[in-house]
VOKE-835680 format. One line per field, with one value per residue (C-alpha): x, y, z. Coordinates in nm, 3 decimals. Each point is the difference from the previous one (the first is absolute). Layout:
residues N
xx <- X  ...
yy <- Y  ...
zz <- Z  ...
***
This chain:
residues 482
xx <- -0.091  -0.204  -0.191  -0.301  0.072  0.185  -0.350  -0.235  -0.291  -0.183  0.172  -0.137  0.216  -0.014  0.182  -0.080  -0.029  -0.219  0.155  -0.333  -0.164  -0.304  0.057  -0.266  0.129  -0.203  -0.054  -0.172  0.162  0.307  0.178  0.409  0.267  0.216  0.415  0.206  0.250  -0.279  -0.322  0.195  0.087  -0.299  -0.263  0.091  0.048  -0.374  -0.101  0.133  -0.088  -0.297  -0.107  -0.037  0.152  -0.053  0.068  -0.086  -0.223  0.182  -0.142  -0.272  -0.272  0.095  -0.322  -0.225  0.179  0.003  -0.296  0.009  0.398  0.042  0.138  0.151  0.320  0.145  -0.329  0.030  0.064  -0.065  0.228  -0.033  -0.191  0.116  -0.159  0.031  0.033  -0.186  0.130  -0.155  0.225  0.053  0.122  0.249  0.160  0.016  0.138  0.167  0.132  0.086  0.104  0.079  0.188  0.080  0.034  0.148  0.163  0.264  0.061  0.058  0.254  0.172  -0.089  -0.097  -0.087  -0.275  -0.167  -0.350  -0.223  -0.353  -0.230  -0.291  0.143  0.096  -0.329  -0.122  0.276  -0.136  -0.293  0.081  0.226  -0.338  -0.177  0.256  0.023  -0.393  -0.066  0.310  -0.152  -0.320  0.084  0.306  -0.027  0.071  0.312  0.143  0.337  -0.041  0.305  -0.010  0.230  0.201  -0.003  -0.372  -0.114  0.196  -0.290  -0.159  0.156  -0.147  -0.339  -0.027  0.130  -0.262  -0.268  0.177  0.230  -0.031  0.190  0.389  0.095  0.321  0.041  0.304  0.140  0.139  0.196  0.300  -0.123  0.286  0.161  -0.173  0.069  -0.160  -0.284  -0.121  -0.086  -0.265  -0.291  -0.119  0.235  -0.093  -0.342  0.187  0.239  -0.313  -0.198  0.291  0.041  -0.355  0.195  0.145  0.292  0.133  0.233  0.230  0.239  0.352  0.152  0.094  -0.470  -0.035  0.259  -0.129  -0.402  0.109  0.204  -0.286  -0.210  0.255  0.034  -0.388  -0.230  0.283  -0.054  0.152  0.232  0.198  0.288  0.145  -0.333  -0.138  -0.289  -0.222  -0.235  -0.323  -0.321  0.033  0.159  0.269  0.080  0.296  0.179  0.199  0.154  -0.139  0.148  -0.238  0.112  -0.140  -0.173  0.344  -0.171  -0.287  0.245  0.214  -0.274  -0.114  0.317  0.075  -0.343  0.020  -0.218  0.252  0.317  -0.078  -0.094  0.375  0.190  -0.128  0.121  0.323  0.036  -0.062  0.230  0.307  -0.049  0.066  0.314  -0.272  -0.027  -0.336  -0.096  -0.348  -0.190  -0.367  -0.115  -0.351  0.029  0.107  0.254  0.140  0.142  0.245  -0.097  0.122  0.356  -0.012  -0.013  0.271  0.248  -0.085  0.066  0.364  0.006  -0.008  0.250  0.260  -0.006  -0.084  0.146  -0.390  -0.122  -0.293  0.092  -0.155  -0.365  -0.215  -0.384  -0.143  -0.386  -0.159  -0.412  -0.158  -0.076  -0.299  -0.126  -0.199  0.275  0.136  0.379  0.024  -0.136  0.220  0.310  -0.104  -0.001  0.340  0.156  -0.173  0.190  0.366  0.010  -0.121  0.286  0.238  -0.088  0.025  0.348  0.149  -0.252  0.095  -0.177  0.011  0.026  -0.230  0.213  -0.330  -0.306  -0.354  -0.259  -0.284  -0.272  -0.013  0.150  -0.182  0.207  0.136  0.181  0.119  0.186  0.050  0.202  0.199  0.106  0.084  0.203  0.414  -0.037  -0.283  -0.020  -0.177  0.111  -0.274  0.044  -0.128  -0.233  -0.100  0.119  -0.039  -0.143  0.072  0.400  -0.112  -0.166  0.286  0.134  -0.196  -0.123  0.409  -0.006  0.299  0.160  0.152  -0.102  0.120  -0.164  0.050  -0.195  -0.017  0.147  -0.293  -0.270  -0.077  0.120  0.351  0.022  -0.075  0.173  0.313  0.258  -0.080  -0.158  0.135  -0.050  -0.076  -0.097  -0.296  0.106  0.324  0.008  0.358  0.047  -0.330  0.179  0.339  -0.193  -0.194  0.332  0.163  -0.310  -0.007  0.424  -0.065  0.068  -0.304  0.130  -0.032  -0.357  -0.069  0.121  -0.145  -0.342  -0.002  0.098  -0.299  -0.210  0.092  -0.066  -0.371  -0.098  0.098  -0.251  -0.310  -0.326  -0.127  0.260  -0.058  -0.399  0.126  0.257  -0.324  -0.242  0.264  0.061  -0.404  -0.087  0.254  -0.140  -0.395  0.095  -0.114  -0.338  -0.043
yy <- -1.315  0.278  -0.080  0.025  -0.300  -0.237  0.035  -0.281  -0.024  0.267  0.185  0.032  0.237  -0.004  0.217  0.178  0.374  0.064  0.225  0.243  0.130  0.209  0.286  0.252  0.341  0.381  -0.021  -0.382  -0.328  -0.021  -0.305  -0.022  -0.200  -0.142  0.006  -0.293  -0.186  -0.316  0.209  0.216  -0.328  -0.228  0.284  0.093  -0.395  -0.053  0.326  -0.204  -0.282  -0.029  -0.200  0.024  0.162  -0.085  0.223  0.139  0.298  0.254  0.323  0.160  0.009  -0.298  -0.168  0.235  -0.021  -0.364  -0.169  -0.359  0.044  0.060  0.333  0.094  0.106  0.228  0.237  0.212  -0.303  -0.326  -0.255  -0.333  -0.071  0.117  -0.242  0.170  -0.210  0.247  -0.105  0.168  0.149  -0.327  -0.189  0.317  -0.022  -0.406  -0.108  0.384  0.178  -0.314  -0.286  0.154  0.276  -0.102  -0.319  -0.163  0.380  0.034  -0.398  0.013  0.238  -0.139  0.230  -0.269  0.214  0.226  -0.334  -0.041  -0.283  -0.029  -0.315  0.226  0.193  -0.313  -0.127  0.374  -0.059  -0.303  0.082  0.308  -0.210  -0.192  0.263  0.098  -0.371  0.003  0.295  -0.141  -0.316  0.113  0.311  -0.290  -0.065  -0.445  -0.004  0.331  0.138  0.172  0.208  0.070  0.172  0.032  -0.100  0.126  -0.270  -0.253  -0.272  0.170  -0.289  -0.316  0.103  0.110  -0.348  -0.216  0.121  0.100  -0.284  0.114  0.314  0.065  0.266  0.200  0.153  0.289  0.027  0.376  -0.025  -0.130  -0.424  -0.086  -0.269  -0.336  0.114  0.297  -0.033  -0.312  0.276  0.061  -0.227  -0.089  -0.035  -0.333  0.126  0.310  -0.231  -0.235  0.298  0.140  -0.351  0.007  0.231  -0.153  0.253  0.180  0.265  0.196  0.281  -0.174  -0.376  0.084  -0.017  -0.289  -0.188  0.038  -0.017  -0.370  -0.055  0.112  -0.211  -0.331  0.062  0.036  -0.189  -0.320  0.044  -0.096  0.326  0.020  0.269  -0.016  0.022  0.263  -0.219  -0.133  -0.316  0.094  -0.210  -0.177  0.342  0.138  0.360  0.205  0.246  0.261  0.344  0.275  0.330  0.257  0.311  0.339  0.175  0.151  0.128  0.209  0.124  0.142  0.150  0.183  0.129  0.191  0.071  0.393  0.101  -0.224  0.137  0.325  -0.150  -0.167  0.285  0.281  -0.188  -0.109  0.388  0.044  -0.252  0.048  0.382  -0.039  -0.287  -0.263  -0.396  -0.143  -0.321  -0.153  -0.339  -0.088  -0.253  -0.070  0.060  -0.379  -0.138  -0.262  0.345  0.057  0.339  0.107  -0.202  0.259  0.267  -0.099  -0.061  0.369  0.151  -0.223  0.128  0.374  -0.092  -0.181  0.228  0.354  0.132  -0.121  0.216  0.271  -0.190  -0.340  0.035  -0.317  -0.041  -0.254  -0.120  -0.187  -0.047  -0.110  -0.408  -0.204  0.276  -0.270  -0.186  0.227  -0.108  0.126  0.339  0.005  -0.055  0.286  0.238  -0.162  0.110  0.302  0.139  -0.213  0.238  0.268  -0.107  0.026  0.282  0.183  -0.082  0.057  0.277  0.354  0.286  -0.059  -0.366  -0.310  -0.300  -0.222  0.082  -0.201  -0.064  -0.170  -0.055  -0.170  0.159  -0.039  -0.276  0.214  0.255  -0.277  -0.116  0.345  0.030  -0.307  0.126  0.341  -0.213  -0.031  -0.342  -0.193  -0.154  -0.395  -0.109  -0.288  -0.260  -0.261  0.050  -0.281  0.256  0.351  0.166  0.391  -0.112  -0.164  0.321  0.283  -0.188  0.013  0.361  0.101  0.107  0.209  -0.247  0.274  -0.226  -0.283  -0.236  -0.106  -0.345  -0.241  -0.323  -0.186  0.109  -0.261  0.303  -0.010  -0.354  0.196  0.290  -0.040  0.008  0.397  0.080  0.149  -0.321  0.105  -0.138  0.155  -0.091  0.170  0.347  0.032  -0.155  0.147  0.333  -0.118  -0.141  0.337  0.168  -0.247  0.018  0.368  0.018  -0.220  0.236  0.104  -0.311  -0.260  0.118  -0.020  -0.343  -0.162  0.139  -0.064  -0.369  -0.047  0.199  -0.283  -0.297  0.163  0.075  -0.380  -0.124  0.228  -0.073  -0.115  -0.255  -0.113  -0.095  -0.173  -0.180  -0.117  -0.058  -0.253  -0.205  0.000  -0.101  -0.264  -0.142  0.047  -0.274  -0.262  0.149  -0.010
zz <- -2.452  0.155  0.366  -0.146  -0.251  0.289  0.172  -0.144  0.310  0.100  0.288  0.373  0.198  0.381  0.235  0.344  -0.149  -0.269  -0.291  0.041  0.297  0.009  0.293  0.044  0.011  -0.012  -0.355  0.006  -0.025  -0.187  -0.139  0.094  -0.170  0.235  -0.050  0.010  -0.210  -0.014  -0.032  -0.292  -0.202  0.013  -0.011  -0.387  -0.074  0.163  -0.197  -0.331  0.005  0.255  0.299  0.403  0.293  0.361  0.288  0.354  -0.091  0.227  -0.169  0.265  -0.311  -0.131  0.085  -0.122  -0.324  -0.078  -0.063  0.146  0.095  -0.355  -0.167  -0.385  -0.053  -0.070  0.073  -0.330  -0.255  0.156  -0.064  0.272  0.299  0.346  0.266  0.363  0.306  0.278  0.352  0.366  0.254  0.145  -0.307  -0.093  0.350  0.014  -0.374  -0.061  0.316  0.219  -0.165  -0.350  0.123  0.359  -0.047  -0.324  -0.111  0.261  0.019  -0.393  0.067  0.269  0.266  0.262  0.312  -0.260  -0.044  0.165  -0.112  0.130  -0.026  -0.013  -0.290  -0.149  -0.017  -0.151  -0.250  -0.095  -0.072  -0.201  -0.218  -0.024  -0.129  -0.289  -0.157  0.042  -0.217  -0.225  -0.022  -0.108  -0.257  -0.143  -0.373  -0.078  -0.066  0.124  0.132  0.375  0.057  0.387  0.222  0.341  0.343  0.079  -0.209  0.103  0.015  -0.309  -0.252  0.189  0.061  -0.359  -0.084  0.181  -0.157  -0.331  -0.096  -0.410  0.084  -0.001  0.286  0.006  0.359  0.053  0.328  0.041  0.251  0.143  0.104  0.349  0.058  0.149  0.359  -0.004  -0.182  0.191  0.268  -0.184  0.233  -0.339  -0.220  -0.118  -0.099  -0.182  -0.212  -0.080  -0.068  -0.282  -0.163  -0.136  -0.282  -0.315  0.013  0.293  -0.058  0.207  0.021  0.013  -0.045  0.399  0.044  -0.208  0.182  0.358  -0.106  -0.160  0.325  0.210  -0.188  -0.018  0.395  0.089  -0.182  -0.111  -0.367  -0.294  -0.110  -0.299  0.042  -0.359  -0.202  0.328  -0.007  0.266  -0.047  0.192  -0.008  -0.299  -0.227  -0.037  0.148  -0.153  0.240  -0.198  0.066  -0.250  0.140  -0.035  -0.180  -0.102  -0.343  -0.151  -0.314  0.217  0.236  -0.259  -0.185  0.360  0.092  -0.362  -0.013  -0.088  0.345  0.193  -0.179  0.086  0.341  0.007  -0.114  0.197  0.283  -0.119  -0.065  0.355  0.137  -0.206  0.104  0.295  -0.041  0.135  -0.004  0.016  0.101  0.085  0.156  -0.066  0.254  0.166  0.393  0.053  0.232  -0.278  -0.188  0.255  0.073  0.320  -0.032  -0.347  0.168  0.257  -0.300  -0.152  0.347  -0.006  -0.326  0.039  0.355  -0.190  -0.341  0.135  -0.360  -0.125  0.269  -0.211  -0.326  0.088  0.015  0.021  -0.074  0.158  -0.145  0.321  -0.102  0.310  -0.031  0.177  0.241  0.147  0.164  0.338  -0.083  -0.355  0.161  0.284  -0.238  -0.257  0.344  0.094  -0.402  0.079  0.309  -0.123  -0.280  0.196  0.233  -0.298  -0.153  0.321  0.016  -0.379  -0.109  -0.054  -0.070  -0.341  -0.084  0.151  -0.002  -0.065  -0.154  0.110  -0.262  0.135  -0.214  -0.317  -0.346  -0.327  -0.212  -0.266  0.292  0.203  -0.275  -0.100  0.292  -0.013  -0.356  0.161  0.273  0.096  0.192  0.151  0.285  0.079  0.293  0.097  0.320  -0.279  -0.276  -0.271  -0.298  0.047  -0.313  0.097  -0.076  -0.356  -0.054  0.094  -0.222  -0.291  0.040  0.038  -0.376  0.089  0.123  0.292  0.283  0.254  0.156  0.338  0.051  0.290  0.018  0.074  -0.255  -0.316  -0.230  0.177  -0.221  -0.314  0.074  0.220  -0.239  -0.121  0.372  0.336  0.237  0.346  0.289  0.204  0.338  -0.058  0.047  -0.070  -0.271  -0.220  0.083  -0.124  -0.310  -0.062  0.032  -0.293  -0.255  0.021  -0.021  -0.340  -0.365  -0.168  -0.273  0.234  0.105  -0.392  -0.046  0.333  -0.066  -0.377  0.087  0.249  -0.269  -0.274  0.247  0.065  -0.344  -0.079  0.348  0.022  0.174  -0.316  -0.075  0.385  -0.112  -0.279  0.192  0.208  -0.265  -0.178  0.307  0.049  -0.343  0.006  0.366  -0.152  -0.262  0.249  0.015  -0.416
***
């Protein structure tokens, strides 16, 4: 049964980016699609069948362009309503910078001393959250299935349901949920867990999330959990808790990569590189301290120390795109990447080989997976990360199956993909370079088999199947409403 069939309500997406955004540029306004495993999936669906998306209109002409918040997309054939949330300077620094993204972020992954909660951007929070089941509210068909998302919208689900009690909500959490001790840190977690059990379904990431959310919950509010079933009963209904890993679009990757512009692409560099007797290996990460980018960089120095053989063989690309400008700490860490691999480079480099290569600005879609086709070994080495889809999709663009993957212990793919991945740990140095060493000692056979295993798990768990997996458990839970 196709997505499109499992669907029987009309669909209200909500989410914190918007899949368009109208920028003005020299030549007039122009209309962007944005990238992203979520945006990519759920923009065709809404394009079949129909419906409503809410966002935070981001795009500097976004106002101008939508009359009444309201905007049709896609811009050339309009397919579904795009409703745009438009927040001041005040509401982007309260509910996004601070406690989004300095608050709930670094607590969600664990990183205790990053966490800063403010009771004034609580309250801006709030309100924002306000403002998104509002508009939802309003623009929601009778009847209707609101698929919201992440940790922005945390109180999203319960506001809907006060004034919308006919609708069934499914809200995905992206990233990692912590254990009970750590997230009641939070000043207001209470409100946040209240706030998420508006939803009908709440998904997350890994068995590990679902566990400590209905811990959390069990622990705080002194409700009635059911750890078998993973359901919660919440104000007279019944909430189901499940784990739907989120995965990647295996079929569109593999048509990009052997795409005849990026096959050319692909083998002029592989040309290049096996040329000169060269191994090439690459990371794509936004400037963010839960990537584990400096404590990288220190294993590829202990790398190129402990294996000197590798020395002007070995060259690594790292992709860093500069993340939330607005907050001084994600700035201050992309200068700090900036001069460690400055420091590196300075010590391996040669006149005619630089050990690692800086690309800092983002790479159309069909190159950047151009290049992890083109790639020996790739490298995720995150502190903790909910999944981590740029693993899922070396993987599926490695039609060549020439490359290794190196993968950190603590990312929800390292469930998935453990058995055919290099484990590493980020916080030691030592080991990641002893690891690198072993998965590029391995015969070209091995590579063949370990990526072609990997290959065969994704093709059976795409993005799409992930929806599904979601729709099902919501059509079962909006029974009670029928």
């Amino acid at each position: 049964m196709s997505i499109k069939q499992l669907i029987e309500a009309p669909l209200v997406v909500v989410t914190n980016r918007e899949p368009y955004i109208d920028e003005r540029s020299d030549h007039g306004i122009r209309t962007v699609q944005k990238a992203g495993g979520v945006v990519s999936a759920l923009d065709p669906l809404l394009q079949d069948i129909g419906g409503q998306w809410i966002a935070w209109g981001s795009g500097n002409a976004d106002i101008e362009s939508s009359s009444g918040g309201k905007r049709q997309v896609p811009p050339d054939n309009p397919r579904y309503t795009l409703h745009r949330i438009f927040l001041n300077q005040d509401e982007i620094q309260g509910y996004y910078a601070k406690y989004s993204n300095q608050g709930l972020w670094p607590l969600s992954h664990m990183l205790i001393e990053r966490a800063q909660f403010s009771r004034r951007a609580w309250q801006v929070y709030r309100i924002v959250n306000q403002k998104f089941a509002k508009r939802a509210s309003s623009v929601t068909p009778e009847r209707a299935w609101i698929f919201s998302h992440d940790y922005q919208l945390a109180l999203f689900p319960a506001f809907v349901r006060r004034t919308r009690p006919d609708v069934a909500i499914a809200h995905f959490w992206h990233i990692p949920w912590p254990p009970y001790t750590i997230f009641r840190l939070c000043p207001q977690h209470p409100e946040i867990l209240r706030g998420l059990l508006g939803a009908d379904v709440l998904g997350f990431q890994s068995d590990v999330d679902v566990d400590n959310f209905m811990n959390t919950v069990e622990r705080t509010l002194k409700v009635s959990v059911d750890p078998e079933n993973k359901t919660i009963h919440w104000q007279n209904r019944i909430v189901h808790v499940k784990s739907f890993p989120i995965s990647v679009d295996f079929d569109n990757i593999q048509e990009l990569v052997q795409s005849p512009r990026i096959s050319r692409w692909v083998r002029g560099i592989r040309r290049h590189i096996e040329r000169r007797d060269q191994i090439l290996g690459i990371s794509v990460d936004r400037a963010d301290y839960t990537k584990g980018l400096l404590p990288r960089l220190e294993a590829i120095k202990e790398f190129y120390t402990l294996y000197p053989q590798y020395r002007e063989r070995v060259t690594y690309v790292q992709v860093v795109v500069p993340s939330r400008t607005e907050v001084a700490e994600y700035r201050r860490l992309y200068e700090r990447v900036a001069k460690k691999t400055q420091e590196v480079n300075g010590q391996f480099q040669s006149s005619t080989w630089i050990p690692i290569i800086t690309l800092r600005h983002n790479i159309d879609r069909p190159r950047l997976m151009g290049l992890f086709r083109a790639a020996d070994f790739a490298v995720v080495s995150s502190l903790v990360d909910g999944m981590n889809l740029v693993s899922k999709e070396f993987v599926a663009a490695q039609v060549d199956k020439r490359g290794v993957l190196l993968l950190s212990e603590t990312t929800g793919a390292a469930h998935e993909l453990e058995n055919e991945a290099f484990p590493i740990n980020p916080l030691d140095p030592e080991g990641f370079a002893n690891t690198l060493h072993e998965a590029l000692s391995i015969s070209a056979d091995e590579r063949a088999l370990r990526i072609a295993r990997m290959r065969e798990h994704l093709q059976k768990h795409t993005i799409y199947d992930w929806m599904a997996d979601i729709f099902i458990t919501l059509k079962a839970a909006a029974q009670s409403y029928v």
